[in-house]
C-alpha positions as CSV (number, residue, x, y, z in Angstrom):
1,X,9.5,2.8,23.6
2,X,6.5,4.6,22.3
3,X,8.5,7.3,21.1
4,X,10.6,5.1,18.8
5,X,7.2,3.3,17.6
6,X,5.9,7.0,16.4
7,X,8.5,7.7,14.7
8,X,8.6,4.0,12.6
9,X,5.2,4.6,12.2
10,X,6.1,8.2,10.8
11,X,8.8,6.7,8.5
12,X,6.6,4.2,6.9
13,X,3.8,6.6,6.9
14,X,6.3,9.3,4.9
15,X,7.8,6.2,2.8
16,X,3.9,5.2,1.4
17,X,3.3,8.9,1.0
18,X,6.3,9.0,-1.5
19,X,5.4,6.0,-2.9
20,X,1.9,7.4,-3.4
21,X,3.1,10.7,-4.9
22,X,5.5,9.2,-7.7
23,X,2.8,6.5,-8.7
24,X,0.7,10.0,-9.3
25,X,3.4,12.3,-10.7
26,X,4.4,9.3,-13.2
27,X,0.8,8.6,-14.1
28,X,0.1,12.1,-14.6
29,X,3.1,12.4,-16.7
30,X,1.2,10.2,-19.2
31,X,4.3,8.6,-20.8
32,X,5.5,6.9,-18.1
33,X,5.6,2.9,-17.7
34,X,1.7,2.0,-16.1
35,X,4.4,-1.2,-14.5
36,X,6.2,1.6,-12.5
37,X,3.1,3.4,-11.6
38,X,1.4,0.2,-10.6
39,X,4.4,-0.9,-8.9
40,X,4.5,2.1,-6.4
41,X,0.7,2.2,-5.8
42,X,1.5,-1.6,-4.5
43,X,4.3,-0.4,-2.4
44,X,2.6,2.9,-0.9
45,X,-0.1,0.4,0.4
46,X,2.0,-2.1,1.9
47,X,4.2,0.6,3.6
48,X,0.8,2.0,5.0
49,X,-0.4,-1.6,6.7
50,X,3.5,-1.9,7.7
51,X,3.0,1.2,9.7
52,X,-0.7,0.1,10.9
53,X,1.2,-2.9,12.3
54,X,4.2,-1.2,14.1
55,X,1.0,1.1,15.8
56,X,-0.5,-1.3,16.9
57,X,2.9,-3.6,18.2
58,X,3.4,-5.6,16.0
59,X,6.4,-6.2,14.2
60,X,6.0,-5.4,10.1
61,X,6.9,-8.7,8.3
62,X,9.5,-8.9,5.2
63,X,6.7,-9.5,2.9
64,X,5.4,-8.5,0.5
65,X,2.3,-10.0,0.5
66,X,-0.7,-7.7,1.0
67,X,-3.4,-9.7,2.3
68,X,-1.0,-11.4,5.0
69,X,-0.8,-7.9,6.1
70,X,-4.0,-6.8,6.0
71,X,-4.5,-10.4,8.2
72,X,-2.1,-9.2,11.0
73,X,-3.8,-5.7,11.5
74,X,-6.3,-5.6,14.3
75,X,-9.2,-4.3,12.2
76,X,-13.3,-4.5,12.6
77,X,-14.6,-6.9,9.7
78,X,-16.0,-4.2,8.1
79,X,-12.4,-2.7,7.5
80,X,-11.0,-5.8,7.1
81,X,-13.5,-6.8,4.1
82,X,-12.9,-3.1,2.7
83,X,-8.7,-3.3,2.8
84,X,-9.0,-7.3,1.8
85,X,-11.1,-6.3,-1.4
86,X,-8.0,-3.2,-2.3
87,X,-5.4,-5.1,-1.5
88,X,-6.6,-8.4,-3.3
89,X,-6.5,-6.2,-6.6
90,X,-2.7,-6.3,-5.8
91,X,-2.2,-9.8,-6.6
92,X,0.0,-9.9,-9.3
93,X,1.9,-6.5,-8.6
94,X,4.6,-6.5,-6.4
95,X,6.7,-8.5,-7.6
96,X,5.5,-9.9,-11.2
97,X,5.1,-6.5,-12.9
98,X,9.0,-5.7,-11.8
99,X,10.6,-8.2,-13.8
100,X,9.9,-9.8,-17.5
101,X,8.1,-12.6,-18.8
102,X,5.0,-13.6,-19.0
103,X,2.8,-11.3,-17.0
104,X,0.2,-8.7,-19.1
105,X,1.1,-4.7,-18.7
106,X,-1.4,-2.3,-17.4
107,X,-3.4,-0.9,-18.6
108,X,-4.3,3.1,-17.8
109,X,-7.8,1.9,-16.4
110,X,-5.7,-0.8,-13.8
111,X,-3.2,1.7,-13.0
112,X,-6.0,4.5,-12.2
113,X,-7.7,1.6,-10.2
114,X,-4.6,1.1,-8.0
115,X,-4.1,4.7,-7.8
116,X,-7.7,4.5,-6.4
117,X,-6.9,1.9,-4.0
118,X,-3.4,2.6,-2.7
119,X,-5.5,6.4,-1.6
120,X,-8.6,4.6,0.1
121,X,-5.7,1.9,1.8
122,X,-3.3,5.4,2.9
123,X,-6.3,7.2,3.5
124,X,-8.0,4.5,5.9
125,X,-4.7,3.5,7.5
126,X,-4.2,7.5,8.6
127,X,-7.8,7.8,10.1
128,X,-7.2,4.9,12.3
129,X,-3.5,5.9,12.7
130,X,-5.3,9.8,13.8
131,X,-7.8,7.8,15.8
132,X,-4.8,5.7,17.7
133,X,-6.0,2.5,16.7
């Protein structure tokens, strides 16, 4: 059993690296839609707390809400208040930004912030993840 845990883990580690890389490669591009680049900083974090959760037995929701996922992780408050604060920046991302209407485009400063964010979120989840919490 905890060989097919690793290797979900692995997958949703490898699927919020890609997410994390294209979010760069487009934003680096400089021409590229800051709603696509904000889109994928969102999902590289909540494919990272997906993968937290299967490490530490839980099942990953169908959900995309961030802060319910941050709630489900077993994390000191310290953590927890850190990841909460990222995530919480997240709001209006994953699914507002995909679709039309009435919700305000990027700007380069947000979509730098998520960048930011989504690497401090991947980047905390792997150091517990190393750590085998």
């Amino acid at each position: 059993m905890a060989d097919r845990t690793d290797e979900l883990v692995a997958l949703w580690m490898e699927k919020a690296a890609g997410d994390l890389a294209v979010a760069q490669r487009l934003f680096d591009a400089g021409d590229m839609p800051l709603d696509i680049v904000s889109f994928h900083c969102q999902q590289a974090v909540e494919k990272a707390l997906k993968a937290l959760i299967a490490h530490q037995g839980g099942v990953p929701p169908k959900t995309h809400d961030l802060m319910a996922l941050v709630d489900i992780c077993i994390l000191d408050d310290e953590l927890r208040t850190a990841l909460g604060d990222a995530c919480e920046d997240f709001d209006d991302v994953a699914v507002d930004m995909r679709y039309p209407g009435d919700t305000v485009a990027p700007t380069r400063d947000d979509a730098m912030r998520y960048l930011k964010h989504a690497r401090e979120v991947a980047g905390s989840v792997e150091r517990l993840l190393a750590a085998g919490k």
